[in-house]
C-alpha positions in Angstrom: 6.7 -20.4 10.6 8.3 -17.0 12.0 5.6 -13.9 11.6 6.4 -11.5 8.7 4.1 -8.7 10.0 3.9 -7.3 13.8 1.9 -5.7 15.6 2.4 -3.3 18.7 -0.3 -1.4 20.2 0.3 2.1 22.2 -2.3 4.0 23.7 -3.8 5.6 20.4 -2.5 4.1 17.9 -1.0 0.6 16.7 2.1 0.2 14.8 2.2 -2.6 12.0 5.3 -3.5 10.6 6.1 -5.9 7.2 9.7 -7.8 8.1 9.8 -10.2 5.0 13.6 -10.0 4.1 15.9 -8.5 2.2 12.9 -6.8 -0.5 10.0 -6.8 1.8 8.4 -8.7 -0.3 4.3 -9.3 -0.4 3.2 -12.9 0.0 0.4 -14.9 0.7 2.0 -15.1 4.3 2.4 -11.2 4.3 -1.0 -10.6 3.5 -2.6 -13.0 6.0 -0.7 -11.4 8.8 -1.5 -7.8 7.3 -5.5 -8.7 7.2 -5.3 -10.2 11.0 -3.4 -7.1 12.5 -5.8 -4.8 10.6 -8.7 -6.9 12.7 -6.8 -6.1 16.1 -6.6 -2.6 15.0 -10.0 -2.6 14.3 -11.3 -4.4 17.4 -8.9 -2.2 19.1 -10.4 1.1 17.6 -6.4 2.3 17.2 -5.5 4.7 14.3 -2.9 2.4 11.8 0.5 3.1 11.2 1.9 0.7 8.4 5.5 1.1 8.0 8.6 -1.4 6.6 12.6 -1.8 7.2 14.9 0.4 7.3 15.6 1.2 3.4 12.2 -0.3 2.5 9.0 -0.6 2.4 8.2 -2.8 0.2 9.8 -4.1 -3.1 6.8 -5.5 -4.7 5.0 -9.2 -4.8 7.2 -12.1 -4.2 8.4 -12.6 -6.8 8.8 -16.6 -6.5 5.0 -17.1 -6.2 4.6 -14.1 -9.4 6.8 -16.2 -11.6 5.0 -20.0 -10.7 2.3 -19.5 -13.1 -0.3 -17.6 -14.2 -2.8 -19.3 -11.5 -0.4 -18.8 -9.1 0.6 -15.2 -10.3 -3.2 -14.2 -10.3 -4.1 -15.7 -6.8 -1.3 -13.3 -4.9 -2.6 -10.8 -7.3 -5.8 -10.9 -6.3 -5.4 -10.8 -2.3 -3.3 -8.0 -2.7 -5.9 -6.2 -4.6 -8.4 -7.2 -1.8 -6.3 -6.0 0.9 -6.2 -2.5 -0.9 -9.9 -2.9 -1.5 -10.1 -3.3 2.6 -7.3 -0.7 3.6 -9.0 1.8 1.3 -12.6 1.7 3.3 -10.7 0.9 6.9 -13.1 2.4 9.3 -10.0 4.1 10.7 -7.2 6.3 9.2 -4.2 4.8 7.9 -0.9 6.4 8.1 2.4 5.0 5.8 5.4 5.6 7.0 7.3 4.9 4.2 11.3 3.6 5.2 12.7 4.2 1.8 12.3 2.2 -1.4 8.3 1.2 -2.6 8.3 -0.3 -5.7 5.0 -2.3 -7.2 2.5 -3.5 -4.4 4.9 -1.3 -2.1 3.7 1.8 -4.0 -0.1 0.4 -4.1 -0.1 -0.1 -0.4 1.2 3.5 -0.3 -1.8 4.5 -2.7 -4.4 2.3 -0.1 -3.9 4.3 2.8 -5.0 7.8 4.3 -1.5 9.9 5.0 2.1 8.4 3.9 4.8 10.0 4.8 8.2 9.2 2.9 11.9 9.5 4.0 14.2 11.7 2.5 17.5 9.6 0.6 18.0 7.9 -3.0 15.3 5.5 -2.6 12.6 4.8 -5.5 9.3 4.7 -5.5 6.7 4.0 -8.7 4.9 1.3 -10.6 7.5 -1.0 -12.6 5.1 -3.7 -13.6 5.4 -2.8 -17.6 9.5 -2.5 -16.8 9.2 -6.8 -15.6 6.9 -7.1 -17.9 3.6 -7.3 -16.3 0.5 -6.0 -18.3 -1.1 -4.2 -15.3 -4.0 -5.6 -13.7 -6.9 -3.6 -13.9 -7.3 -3.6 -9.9 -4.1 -1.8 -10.1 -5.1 0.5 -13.1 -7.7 1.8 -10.6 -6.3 2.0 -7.5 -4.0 4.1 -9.3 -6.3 6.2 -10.7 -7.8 7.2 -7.4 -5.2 8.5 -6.2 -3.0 9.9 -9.1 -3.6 12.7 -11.4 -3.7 12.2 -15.1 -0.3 13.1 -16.2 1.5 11.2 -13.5 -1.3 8.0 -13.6 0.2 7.4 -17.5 3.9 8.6 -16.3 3.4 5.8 -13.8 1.4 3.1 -15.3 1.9 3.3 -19.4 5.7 4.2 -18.8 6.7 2.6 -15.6 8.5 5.9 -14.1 10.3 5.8 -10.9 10.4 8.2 -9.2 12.7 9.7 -6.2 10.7 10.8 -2.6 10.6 14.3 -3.4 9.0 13.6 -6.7 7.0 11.0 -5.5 5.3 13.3 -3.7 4.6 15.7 -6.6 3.2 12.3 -8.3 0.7 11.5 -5.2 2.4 8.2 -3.6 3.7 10.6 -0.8 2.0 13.6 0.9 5.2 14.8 2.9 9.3 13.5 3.4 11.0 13.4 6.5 14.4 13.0 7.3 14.8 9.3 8.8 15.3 9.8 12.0 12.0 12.0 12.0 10.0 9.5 10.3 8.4 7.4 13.2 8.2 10.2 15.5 6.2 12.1 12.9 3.9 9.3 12.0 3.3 9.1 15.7 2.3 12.7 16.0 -0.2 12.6 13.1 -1.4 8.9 14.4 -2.4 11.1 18.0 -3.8 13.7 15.7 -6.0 11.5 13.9 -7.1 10.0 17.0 -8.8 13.3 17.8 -10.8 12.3 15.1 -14.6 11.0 15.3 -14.4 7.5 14.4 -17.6 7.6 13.2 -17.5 10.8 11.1 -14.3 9.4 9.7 -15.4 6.5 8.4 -18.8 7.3 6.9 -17.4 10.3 5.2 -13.9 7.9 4.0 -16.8 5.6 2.1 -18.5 8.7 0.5 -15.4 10.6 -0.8 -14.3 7.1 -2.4 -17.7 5.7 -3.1 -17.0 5.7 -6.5 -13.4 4.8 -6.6 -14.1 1.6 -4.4 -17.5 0.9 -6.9 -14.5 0.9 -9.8 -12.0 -1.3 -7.8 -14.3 -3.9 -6.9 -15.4 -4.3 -10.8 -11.7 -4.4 -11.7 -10.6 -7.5 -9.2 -13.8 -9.1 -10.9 -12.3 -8.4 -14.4 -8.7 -9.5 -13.2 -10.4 -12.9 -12.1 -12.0 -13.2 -15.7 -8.1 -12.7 -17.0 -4.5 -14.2 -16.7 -2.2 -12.8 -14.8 1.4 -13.1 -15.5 5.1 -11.9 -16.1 6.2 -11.8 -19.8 9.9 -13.0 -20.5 
């Protein structure tokens, strides 16, 4: 079985990239490989940047394994919502570098790390589950919530607005867009900024900012377990 996620590690920081095909799509493979590059990084003490394919980031879960059942639907569901649960209280910072479209989990992943930075171009990014026909998970609910204001956490979640990169910023799944060309190269300039940073400082003070938010997200993957999980024709 060919690797879906690499890693390479530079002097301060380590790049991880998702290389699942045409969509990018998040399986069980994808988050295996996520969780054991995330314990290099971590053994490694190296500041993250997570980043896609050219055009993408991510489309979303596989669809394949979403579409099985509602076991099988609720089981990818689940890891994904633990790998959020683990990005959002990483000991060290997390950077996105976000290659164009991030649609679903894409967007979530973007919402689980500490500085995303889009790309500039016609690419969407947003929440479609209630557009597939997904009742959305409460995991996703409040990872949402933690990082969305009000107005665009119902634009998002209730309505299933996508949105373009400049917007997306405006909505909270971005903090800046760069043009493409600038977008690694800027990631790597923030990735040696944060590397200034005291590790230690940094991640005590990441568990009390979101103490509260990671309280909420850890009751919601226990209510998601309690549920069914699945796409609606």
């Amino acid at each position: 079985m060919n690797n879906v996620v690499t890693y390479q590690s530079e002097e301060n920081y380590a790049i991880i990239t998702i290389n699942n095909g045409k969509a990018n799509a998040i399986s069980h493979q994808v988050i295996s490989e996520l969780n054991k590059c995330l314990d290099k990084a971590e053994e490694e003490q190296k500041v993250v940047i997570l980043t896609g394919t050219p055009g993408i980031f991510s489309g979303g879960f596989d669809l394949k394994v979403m579409k099985e059942s509602p076991k099988s639907a609720l089981g990818l569901v689940t890891k994904g919502s633990n790998l959020s649960l683990r990005m959002l209280s990483f000991p060290l910072p997390i950077i996105a570098a976000c290659n164009g479209h991030a649609i679903a989990k894409g967007a979530f992943l973007l919402l689980s790390t500490d500085y995303r930075i889009g790309t500039k171009g016609d690419f969407k990014i947003g929440l479609n589950e209630v557009l597939i026909g997904m009742t959305m998970h409460y995991a996703g609910i409040a990872i949402a919530k933690s990082r969305l204001s009000e107005v665009y956490l119902n634009r998002s979640v209730n309505n299933g607005e996508i949105f373009d990169p400049k917007n997306a910023v405006k909505a909270g799944f971005l903090d800046t867009i760069v043009p493409q060309d600038l977008l690694l190269p800027t990631a790597i300039k923030i990735a040696n900024m944060f590397a200034q940073v005291n590790k230690k400082a940094h991640a005590e003070t990441k568990l009390k900012v979101r103490e509260a938010h990671l309280k909420s997200l850890e009751k919601a993957i226990e209510l998601d377990l309690k549920g069914n999980i699945s796409l609606n024709p």
